[in-house]
N, C-alpha and C positions, 0 to 999 in steps of 0.2 A: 620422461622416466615414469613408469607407471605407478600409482599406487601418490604421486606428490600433486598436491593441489594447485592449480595458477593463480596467480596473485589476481587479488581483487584490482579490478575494473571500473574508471569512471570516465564514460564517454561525455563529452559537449555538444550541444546543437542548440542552435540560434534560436530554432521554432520547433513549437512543440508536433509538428507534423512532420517534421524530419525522422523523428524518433521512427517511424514507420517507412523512411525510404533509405536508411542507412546512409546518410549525409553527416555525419563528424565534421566540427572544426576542429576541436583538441581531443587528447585521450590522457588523464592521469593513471598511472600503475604505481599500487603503491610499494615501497620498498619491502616491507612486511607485511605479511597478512595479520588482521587484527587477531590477538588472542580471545577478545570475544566483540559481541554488539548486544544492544538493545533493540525492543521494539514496544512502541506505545500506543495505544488506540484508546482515544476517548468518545465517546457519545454525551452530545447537546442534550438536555431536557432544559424547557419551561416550564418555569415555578410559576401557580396559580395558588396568590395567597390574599383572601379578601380581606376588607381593613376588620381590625381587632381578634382576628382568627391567628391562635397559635401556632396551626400547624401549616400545611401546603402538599400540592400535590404536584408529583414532577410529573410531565410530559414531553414522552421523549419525541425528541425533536429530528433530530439525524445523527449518522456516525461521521465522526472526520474522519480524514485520511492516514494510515497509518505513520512514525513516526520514527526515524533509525536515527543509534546513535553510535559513532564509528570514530576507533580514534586510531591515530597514522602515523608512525613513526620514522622519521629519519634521520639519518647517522653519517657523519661525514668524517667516523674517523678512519672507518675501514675495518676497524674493530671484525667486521660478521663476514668480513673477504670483499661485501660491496663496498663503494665507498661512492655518495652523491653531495654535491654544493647542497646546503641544506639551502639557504635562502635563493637558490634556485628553483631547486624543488618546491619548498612554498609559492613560488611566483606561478610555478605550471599549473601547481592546484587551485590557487587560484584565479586561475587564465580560463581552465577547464569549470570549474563550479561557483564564478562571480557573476559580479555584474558588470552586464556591455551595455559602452555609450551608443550605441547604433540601436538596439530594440529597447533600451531602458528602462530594463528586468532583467533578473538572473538569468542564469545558461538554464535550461532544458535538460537534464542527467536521465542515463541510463546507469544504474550500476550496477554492477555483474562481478558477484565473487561466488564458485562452484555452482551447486543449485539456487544462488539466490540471483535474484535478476528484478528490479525496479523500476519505473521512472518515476524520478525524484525530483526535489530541487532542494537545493542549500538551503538553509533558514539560519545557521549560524556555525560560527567557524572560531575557535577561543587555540590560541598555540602556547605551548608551555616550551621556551630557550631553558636547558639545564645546564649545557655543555660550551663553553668559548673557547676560541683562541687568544690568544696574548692582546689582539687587536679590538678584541670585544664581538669581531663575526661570530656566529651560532656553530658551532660544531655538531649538537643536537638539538631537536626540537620531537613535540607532539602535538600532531594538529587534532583536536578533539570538535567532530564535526557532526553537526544536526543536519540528518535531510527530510522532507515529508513528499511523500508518495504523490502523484495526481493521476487524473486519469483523463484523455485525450477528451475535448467537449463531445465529439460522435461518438466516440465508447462510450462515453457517461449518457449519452443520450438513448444509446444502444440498449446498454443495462438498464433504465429508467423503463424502456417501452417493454422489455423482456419482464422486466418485474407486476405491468401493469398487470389491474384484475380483468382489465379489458382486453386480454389477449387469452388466444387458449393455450395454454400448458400440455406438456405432458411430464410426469413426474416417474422415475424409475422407484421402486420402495425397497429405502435399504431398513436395516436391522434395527427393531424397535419402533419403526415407523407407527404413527398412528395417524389417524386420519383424520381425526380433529384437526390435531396440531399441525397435519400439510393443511389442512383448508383454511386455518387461521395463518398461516407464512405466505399463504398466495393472496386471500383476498380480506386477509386483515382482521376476520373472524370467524371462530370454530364452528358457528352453528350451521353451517351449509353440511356439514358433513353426511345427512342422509340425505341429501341430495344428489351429492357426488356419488353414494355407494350405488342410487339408482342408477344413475348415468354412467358407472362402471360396472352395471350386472352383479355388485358383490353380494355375494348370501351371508360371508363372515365380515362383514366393515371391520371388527375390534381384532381379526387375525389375519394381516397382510402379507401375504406371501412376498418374500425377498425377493427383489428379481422382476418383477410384476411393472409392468408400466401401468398409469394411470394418466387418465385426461382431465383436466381442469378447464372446464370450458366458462366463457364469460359468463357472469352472473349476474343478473339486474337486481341489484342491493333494496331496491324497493318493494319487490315481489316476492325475491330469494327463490326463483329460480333462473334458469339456463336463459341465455338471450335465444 
């Protein structure tokens, strides 16, 4: 039906290099799509605070991994035309997003709801029973779940060598660009920048034409010029 969303997607994989050859053990789908999610991103800094000094200075250290928070509801009375075992259902999901005795660590997730798309791994899973039956079985539940983002160790290794100052760049210049602030995002500090404008022929460095490619070639930090 055009124009309706598909329910959010949580694929399993044993290893995290599966994610990249489409090998699934499980697939959770959830009964609802979430009315909303969260997203958190925190960045490390160390504190440099010498003894009897009041104050400190942070230094940032690195970003972590992003951090989604998604909660999952299921209904077993039929109530909404579905109707699913809820503590079955909780079994899948966590079949799909636990922990296996065979690699002894959590599953490897993919999660995929419209445009969004992850790989993730579970960090914590809290369920709220509302609803029973006479027997005390769950009739409702919401599984209120934390996942945090990774990124494959060659990707990460990928984007490590990409970001190096020891590589050459070339950088497209979008709107507001300044060329300080690109020379300080590649090699960590702004002062190269009449350097760069030499080695890109610029006659206006402070008015960058949108659209404009520019090359960032290696720079010997101890000369501050081009290798």
């Amino acid at each position: 039906m055009i124009g309706l969303l598909e329910r959010l997607k949580i694929i399993g994989f044993r290893e995290a290099t599966e994610s990249s050859l489409g090998v699934p053990f499980s697939v959770y789908i959830a009964m609802f799509n979430p009315e909303k999610y969260s997203t958190t991103k925190n960045s490390l800094f160390n504190t440099d605070r010498r003894p009897g000094a009041t104050g400190s200075e942070l230094r940032f250290n690195r970003e972590q991994h992003r951090t989604f928070n998604f909660e999952f509801v299921v209904d077993g009375t039929g109530a909404s035309g579905e109707k699913r075992e809820v503590l079955v259902d909780i079994n899948l999901f966590r079949l799909t997003c636990g922990f296996l005795g065979d690699t002894h660590r959590p599953t490897f997730l993919i999660l995929n709801w419209g445009t969004f798309l992850s790989r993730c791994v579970l960090t914590s899973l809290t369920i709220d029973y509302t609803l029973f039956r006479s027997d005390g079985t769950p009739l409702r539940a919401a599984m209120k779940a934390t996942f945090a983002e990774y990124t494959l160790p060659a990707l990460e290794q990928l984007q490590n060598f990409l970001s190096s100052p020891d590589v050459t760049h070339v950088r497209t210049v979008t709107a507001n660009d300044r060329l300080d602030l690109m020379s300080y995002n590649i090699y960590k500090d702004s002062k190269y920048y009449m350097e760069l404008a030499r080695v890109n022929n610029l006659n206006q460095f402070r008015r960058l034409k949108t659209g404009e490619k520019l090359v960032f070639p290696p720079i010997d930090k101890n000369s501050g010029t081009k290798k």
